[in-house]
N, CA, C and O atoms as a GROMACS GRO file, in nm:
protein
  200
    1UNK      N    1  -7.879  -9.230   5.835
    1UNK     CA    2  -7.973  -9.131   5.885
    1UNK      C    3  -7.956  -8.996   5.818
    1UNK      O    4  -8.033  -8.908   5.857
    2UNK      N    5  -7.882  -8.969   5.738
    2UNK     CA    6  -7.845  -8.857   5.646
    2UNK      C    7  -7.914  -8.764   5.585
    2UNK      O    8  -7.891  -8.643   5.573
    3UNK      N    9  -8.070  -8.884   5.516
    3UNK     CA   10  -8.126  -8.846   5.486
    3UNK      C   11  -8.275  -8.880   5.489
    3UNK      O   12  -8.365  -8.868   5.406
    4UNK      N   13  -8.267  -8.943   5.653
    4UNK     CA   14  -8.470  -8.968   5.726
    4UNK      C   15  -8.474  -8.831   5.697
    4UNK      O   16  -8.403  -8.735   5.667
    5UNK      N   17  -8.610  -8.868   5.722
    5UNK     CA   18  -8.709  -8.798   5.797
    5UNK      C   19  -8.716  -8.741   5.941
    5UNK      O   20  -8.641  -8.793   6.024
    6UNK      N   21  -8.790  -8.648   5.978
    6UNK     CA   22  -8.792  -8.650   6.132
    6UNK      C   23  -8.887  -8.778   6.164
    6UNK      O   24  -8.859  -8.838   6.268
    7UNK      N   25  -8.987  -8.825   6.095
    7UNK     CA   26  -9.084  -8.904   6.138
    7UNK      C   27  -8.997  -9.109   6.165
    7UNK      O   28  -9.021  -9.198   6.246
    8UNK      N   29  -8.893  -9.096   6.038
    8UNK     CA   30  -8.822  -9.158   6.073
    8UNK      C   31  -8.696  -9.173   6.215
    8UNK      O   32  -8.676  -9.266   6.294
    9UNK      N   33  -8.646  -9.070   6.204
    9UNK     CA   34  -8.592  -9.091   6.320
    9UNK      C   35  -8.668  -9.118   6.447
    9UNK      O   36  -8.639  -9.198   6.536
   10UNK      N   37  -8.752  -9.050   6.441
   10UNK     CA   38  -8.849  -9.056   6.550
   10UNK      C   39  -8.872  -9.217   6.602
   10UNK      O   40  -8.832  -9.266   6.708
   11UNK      N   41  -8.941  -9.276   6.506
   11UNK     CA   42  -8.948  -9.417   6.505
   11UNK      C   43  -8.862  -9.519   6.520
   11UNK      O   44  -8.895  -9.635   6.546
   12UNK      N   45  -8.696  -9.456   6.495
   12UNK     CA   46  -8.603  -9.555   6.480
   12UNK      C   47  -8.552  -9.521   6.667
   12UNK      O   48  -8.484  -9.606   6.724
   13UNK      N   49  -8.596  -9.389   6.746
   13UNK     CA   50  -8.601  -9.343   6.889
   13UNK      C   51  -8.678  -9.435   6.945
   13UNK      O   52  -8.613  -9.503   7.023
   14UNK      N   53  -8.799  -9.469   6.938
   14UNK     CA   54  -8.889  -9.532   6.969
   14UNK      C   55  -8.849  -9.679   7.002
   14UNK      O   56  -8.866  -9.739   7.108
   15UNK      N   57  -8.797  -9.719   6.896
   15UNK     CA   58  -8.738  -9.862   6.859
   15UNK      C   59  -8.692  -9.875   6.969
   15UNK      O   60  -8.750  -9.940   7.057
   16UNK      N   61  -8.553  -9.804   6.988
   16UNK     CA   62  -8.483  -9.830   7.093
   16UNK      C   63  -8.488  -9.765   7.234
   16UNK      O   64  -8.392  -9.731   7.303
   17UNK      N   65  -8.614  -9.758   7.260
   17UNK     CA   66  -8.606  -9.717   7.399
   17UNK      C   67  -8.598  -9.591   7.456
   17UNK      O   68  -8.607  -9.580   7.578
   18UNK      N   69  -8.580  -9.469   7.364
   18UNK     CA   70  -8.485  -9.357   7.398
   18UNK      C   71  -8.658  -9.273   7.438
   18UNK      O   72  -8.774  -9.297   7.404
   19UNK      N   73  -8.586  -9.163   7.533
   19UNK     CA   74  -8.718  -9.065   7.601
   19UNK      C   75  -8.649  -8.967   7.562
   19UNK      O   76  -8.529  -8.939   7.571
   20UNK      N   77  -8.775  -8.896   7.498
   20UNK     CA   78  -8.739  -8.747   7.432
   20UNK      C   79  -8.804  -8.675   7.569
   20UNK      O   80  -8.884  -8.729   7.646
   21UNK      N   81  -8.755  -8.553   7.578
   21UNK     CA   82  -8.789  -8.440   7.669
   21UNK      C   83  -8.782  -8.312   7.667
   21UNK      O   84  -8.675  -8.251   7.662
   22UNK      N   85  -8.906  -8.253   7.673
   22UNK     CA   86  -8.898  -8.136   7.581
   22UNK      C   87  -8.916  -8.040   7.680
   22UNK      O   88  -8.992  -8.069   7.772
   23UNK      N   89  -8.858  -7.930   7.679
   23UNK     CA   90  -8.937  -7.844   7.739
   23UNK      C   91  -8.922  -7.677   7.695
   23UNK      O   92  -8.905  -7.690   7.574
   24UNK      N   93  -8.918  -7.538   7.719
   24UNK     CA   94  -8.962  -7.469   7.685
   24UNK      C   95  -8.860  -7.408   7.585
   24UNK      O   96  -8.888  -7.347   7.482
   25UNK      N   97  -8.700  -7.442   7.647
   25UNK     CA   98  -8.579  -7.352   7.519
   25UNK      C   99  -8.533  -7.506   7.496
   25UNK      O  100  -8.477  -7.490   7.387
   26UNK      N  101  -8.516  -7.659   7.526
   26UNK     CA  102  -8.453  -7.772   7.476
   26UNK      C  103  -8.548  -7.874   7.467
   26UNK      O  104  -8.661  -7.881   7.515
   27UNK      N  105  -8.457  -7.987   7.368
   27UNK     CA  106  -8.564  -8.121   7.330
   27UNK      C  107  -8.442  -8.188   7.378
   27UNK      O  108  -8.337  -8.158   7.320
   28UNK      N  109  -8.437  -8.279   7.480
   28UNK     CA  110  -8.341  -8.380   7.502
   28UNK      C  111  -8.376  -8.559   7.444
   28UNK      O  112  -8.476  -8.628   7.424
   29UNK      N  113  -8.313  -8.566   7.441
   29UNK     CA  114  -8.320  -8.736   7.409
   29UNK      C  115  -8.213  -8.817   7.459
   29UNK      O  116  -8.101  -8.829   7.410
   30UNK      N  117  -8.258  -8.872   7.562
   30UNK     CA  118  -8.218  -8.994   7.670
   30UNK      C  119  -8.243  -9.110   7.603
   30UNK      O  120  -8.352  -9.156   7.569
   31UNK      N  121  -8.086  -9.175   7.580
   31UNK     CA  122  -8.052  -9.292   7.540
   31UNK      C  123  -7.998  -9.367   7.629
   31UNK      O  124  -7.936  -9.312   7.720
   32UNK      N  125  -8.005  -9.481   7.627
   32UNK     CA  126  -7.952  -9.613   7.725
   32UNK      C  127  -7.865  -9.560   7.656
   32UNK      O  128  -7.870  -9.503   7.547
   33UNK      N  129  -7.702  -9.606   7.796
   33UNK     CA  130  -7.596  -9.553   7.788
   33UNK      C  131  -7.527  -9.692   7.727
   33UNK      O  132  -7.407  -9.684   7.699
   34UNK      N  133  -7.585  -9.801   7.707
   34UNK     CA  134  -7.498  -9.898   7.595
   34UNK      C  135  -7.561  -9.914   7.488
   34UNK      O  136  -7.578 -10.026   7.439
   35UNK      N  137  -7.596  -9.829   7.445
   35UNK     CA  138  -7.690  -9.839   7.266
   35UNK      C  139  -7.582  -9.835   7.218
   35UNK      O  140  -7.485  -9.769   7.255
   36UNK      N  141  -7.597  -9.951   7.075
   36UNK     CA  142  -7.482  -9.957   7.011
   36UNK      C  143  -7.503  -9.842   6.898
   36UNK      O  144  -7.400  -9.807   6.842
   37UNK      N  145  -7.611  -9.787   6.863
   37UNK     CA  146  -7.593  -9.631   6.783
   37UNK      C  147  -7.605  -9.525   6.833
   37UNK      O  148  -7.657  -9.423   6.788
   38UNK      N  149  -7.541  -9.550   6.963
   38UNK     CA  150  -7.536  -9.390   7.044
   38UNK      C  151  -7.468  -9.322   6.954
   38UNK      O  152  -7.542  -9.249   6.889
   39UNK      N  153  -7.343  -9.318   6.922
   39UNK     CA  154  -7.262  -9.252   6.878
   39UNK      C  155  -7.303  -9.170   6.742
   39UNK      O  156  -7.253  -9.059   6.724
   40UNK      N  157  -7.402  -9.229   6.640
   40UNK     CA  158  -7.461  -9.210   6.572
   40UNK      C  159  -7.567  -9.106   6.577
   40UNK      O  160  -7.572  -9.021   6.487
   41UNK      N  161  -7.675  -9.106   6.704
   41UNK     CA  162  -7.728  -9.042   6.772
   41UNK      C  163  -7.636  -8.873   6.799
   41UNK      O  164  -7.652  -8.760   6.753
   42UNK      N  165  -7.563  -8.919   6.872
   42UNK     CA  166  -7.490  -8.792   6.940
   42UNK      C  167  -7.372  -8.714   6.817
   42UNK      O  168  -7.294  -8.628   6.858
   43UNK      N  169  -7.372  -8.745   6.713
   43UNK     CA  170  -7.323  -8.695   6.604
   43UNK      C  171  -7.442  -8.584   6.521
   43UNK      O  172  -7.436  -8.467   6.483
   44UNK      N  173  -7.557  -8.699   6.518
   44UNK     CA  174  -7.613  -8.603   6.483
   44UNK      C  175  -7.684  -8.451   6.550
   44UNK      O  176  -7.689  -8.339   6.499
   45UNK      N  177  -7.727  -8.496   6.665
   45UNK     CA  178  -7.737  -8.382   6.739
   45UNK      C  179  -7.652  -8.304   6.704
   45UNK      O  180  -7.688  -8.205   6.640
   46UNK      N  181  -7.536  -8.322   6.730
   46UNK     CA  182  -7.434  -8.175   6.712
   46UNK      C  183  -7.446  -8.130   6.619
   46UNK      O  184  -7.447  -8.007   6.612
   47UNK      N  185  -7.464  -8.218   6.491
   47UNK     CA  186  -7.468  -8.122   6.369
   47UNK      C  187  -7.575  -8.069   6.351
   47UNK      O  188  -7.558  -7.978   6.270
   48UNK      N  189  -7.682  -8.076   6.383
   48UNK     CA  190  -7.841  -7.982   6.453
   48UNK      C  191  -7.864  -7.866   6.508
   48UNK      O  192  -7.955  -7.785   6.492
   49UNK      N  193  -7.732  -7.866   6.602
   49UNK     CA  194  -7.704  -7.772   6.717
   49UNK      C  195  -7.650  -7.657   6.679
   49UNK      O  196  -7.537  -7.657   6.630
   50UNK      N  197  -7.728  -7.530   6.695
   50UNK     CA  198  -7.684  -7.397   6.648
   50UNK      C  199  -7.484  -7.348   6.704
   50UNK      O  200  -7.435  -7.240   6.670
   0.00000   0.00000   0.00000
């Protein structure tokens, strides 16, 4: 994922189920808590994260 797209990730979210949630200062994204690329997921966030 290094180097998707947002449109990719987006789609690879989709895939698996995950609910994005947006609202006015955050975008969350709710993953089933046994996805086997959570970890993957939650790596990247952080490195996103101001």
């Amino acid at each position: 994922l290094a180097r998707a797209c947002t449109a990719t990730i987006r789609v690879k979210l989709l895939k698996i189920g995950a609910a994005i949630v947006r609202n006015t200062r955050r975008v969350r994204v709710l993953l089933a808590s046994q996805h086997p690329l959570k970890h993957v997921f939650i790596s990247a966030a952080r490195a996103m994260a101001p």
